[in-house]
TIZALUM-69328 format. One record per residue (C-alpha): x, y, z. Coordinates in steps of 0.25 Angstrom, whole numbers, padded with zeros to 4 digits, always signed. Layout:
BEGIN
XYZ ...
END
This chain:
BEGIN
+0516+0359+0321 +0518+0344+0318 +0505+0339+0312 +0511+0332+0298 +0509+0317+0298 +0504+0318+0313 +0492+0308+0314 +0476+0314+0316 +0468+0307+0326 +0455+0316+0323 +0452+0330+0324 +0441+0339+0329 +0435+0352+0326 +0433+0356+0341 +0445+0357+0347 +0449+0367+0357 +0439+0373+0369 +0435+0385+0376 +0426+0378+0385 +0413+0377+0380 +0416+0373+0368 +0425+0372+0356 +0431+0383+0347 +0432+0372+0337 +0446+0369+0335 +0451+0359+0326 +0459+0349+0330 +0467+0336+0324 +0472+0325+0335 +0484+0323+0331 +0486+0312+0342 +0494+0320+0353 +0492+0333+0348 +0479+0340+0342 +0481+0348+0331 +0473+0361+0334 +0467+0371+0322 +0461+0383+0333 +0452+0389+0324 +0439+0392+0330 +0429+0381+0322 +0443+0377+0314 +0433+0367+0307 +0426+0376+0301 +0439+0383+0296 +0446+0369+0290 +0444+0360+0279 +0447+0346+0276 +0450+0346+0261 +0440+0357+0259 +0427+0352+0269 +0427+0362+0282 +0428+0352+0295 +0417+0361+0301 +0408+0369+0292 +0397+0372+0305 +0390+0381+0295 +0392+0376+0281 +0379+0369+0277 +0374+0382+0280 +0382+0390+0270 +0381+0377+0259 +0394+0374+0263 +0398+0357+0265 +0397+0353+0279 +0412+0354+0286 +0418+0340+0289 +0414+0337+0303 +0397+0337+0298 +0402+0324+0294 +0399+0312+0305 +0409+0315+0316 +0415+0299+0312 +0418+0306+0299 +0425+0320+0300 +0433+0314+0314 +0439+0304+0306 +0443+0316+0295 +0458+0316+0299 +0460+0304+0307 +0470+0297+0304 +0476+0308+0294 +0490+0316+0295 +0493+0330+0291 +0503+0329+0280 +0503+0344+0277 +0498+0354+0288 +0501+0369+0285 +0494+0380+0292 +0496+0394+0288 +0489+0409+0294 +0476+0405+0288 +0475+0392+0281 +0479+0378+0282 +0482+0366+0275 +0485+0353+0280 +0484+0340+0270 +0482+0327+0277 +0489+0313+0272 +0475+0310+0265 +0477+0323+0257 +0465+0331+0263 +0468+0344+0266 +0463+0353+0280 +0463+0368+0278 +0458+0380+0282 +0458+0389+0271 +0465+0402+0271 +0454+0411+0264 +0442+0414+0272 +0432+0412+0261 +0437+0396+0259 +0431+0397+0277 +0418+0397+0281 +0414+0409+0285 +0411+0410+0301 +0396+0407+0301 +0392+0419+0313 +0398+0430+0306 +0401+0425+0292 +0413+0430+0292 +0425+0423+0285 +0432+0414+0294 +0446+0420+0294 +0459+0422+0299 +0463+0435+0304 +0475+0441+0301 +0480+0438+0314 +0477+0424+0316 +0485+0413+0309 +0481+0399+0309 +0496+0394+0313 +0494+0400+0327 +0481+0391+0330 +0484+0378+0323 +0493+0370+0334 +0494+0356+0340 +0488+0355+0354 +0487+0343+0365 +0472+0343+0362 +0461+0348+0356 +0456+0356+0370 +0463+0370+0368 +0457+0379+0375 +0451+0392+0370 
END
């Protein structure tokens, strides 16, 4: 996957579809391609240099508030302009280090995740499931679920 130095036109937290709504993927426009994370509510998985993008439920659990309770001017802007200059996805975890030096993870311990707010169980990743297989670059940010 070819995602160093490419350029980031912006990102969103919603990517993907299944109709009715979103299963909240995140995606990075990379111009003609959008780098996909197919994680349902990825936001809520990843950090930018320790702050979750989305933290839906964190003031609730006295947690800071994820990246995108900023104005939407602000956290749209959060990668524009930026290029990866390190990207390195592994079965549960990532890091990838921008030109700016922030870093965007997802951690891989479960307790350094929210837990998933209905059943406050740890967000995790099974033994069968391996973040390689559902980060990917795609035509746009409409895949369907």
């Amino acid at each position: 996957m070819k995602v160093i130095a490419r350029e980031i036109v912006g990102w969103i937290p919603y990517a993907g579809t299944y109709g009715m709504g979103g299963p909240g993927f995140v995606g990075f426009d990379l111009k003609d391609e959008w780098l996909i994370f197919a994680i349902w509510g990825a936001a809520d998985w990843m950090r930018l240099d320790g702050r979750l993008l989305a933290d839906h439920a964190g003031s609730k659990h006295g947690r800071e508030p994820g990246w995108i309770s900023e104005p939407e001017e602000v956290w749209r802007k959060l990668f524009a302009g930026r290029r990866f200059v390190s990207f390195n996805v592994e079965r549960t975890s990532l890091a990838a280090r921008l030109d700016d030096g922030r870093t965007l993870s997802i951690s891989g311990d479960p307790a350094d995740r929210p837990r998933l707010e209905g059943n406050r169980k740890p967000r995790e990743i099974g033994p069968n499931d391996d973040l390689r297989r559902v980060v990917f670059l795609a035509p746009t940010p409409e895949i369907w679920v």
